[in-house]
Phi, psi and omega in degrees: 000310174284001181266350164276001181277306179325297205301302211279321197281324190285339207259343159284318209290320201284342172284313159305331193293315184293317186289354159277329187297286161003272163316291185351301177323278194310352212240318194261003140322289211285324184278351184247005167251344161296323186300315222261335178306311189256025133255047178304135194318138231278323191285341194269329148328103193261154152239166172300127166321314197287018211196152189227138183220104169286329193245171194263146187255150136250107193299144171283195163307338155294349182088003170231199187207109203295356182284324185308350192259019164304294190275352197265164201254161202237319169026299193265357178236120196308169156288182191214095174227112198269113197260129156187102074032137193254117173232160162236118178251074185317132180227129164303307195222079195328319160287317160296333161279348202282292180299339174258337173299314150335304174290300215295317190309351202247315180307319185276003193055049186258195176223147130302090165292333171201167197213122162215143217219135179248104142279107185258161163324300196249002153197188193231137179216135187230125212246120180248133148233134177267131159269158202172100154326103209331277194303358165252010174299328170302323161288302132009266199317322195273351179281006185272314197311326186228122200094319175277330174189201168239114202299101184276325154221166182204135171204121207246120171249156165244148143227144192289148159229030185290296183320324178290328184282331170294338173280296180304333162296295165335306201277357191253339148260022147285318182274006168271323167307304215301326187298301141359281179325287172307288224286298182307329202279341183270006175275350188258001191298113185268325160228170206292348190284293192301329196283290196317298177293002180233022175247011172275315187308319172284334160330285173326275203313312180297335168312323159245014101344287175320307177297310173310304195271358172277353185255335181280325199291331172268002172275314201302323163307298210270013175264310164327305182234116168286155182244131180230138162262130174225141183244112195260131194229130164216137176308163155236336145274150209199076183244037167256142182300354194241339194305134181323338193249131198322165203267282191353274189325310182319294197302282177004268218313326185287318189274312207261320167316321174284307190329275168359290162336286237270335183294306180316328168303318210241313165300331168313298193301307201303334200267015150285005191292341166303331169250034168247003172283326178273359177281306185303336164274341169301320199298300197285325144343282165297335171309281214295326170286323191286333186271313182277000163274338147319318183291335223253350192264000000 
């Protein structure tokens, strides 16, 4: 009798043993789909077709690896470089330049992004800004250059972004993986804690999913369309001896000026009219002190 008491007492403790081993397992499954949910493996980690990586990368905290660009090959990718310039152009007549500024812009396939016109007293200013297609910028420019007036100031810049763009492409096709990813493991999620934490995680990433590509749709715009601010300038008053535009237009210009003056002159005195209401009480005032000090003499 105790020795079948001994057998049943060895065969629970050995039935406990396993069924703590069991959990154990499971508890460290769960715990190793989580480790990999908020570390994902480096192979999961994509480069753009456009790239060649002779050696294996272990992506950083950002998900990319600043080494890659040692090895990768650039070959298949245009560069990515964005243009754009600033001109002042003195013009006799703005409008009549206007119409010609127009045809060069319809020629090049360029557009008016904004259009704004100043008449100030002494010039006229007329402020364009043009998108002209990268490859016709160059052309853009000399037709301003030549012919339309005379150029007073001019400033034409490049800046490279291949790089900056190749990086936000890297790191946005790692976060397409990763997204992928996360979207498969909540469909295996067993409880509601593992749902919560991995549908914050897929929030975040399309969140900056979205922004990486609203940051490529604007490099790709200003690489596409170059931008040149142009200013159409006209003197309206004019007293250097080399300017171009004709002694006639001058004098004009010297006649509606003086005018001007003298309208400004004669609204100046007027709006002065309170303290000349007061001269005839000074005056009759100053008597009446000047008559009693005679008496008081």
């Amino acid at each position: 009798m105790k020795k079948i008491i001994f057998l049943l007492s060895g065969l629970i403790l050995i039935n406990c043993s396993k069924s703590g081993g069991e959990k154990q397992e499971v508890k460290a499954d769960l715990m190793e789909v989580l480790t990999e949910d908020k570390a994902p493996s480096a192979a999961a980690a994509p480069i753009p077709p456009s790239f060649s990586v002779s050696e294996k990368l272990l992506p950083d905290e950002n998900g990319t690896n600043k080494e890659a660009y040692k090895s990768k090959k650039t070959d298949t990718i245009s560069k990515k470089i964005i243009k754009k310039g600033d001109m002042k152009i003195q013009v006799g007549d703005v409008k009549k330049t206007q119409n010609q500024v127009n045809e060069i812009i319809k020629k090049n396939n360029a557009y008016i992004q904004k259009e704004e016109f100043q008449n100030m007293d002494m010039d006229d200013n007329l402020t364009l800004i043009i998108r002209v297609p990268h490859k016709n910028f160059d052309a853009l420019i000399n037709s301003f250059s030549d012919g339309v007036g005379t150029v007073l100031s001019k400033n034409i810049s490049s800046n490279d972004v291949t790089e900056e763009y190749t990086d936000i492409a890297i790191k946005l096709a790692n976060k397409k993986i990763y997204l992928e990813k996360y979207r498969d493991m909540l469909k295996k999620a067993a409880t509601t804690k593992d749902m919560l934490e991995i549908q914050e995680n897929i929030r975040e990433l399309e969140d900056e999913i979205d922004i990486a590509e609203g940051s490529l749709r604007f490099i790709d715009d200003r690489v596409n369309y170059s931008t040149l601010n142009l200013n159409l300038y006209k003197e309206k008053v004019r007293s250097s001896t080399t300017s171009k535009i004709g002694f006639g237009s001058r004098f004009v210009d010297s006649l509606t000026e003086g005018w001007n003056s003298f309208v400004s002159f004669l609204l100046g005195m007027v709006s002065l009219w309170p303290f000349f209401l007061l001269i005839p009480v000074i005056i009759v005032l100053w008597r009446k002190w000047k008559s009693k000090k005679k008496i008081q003499n």
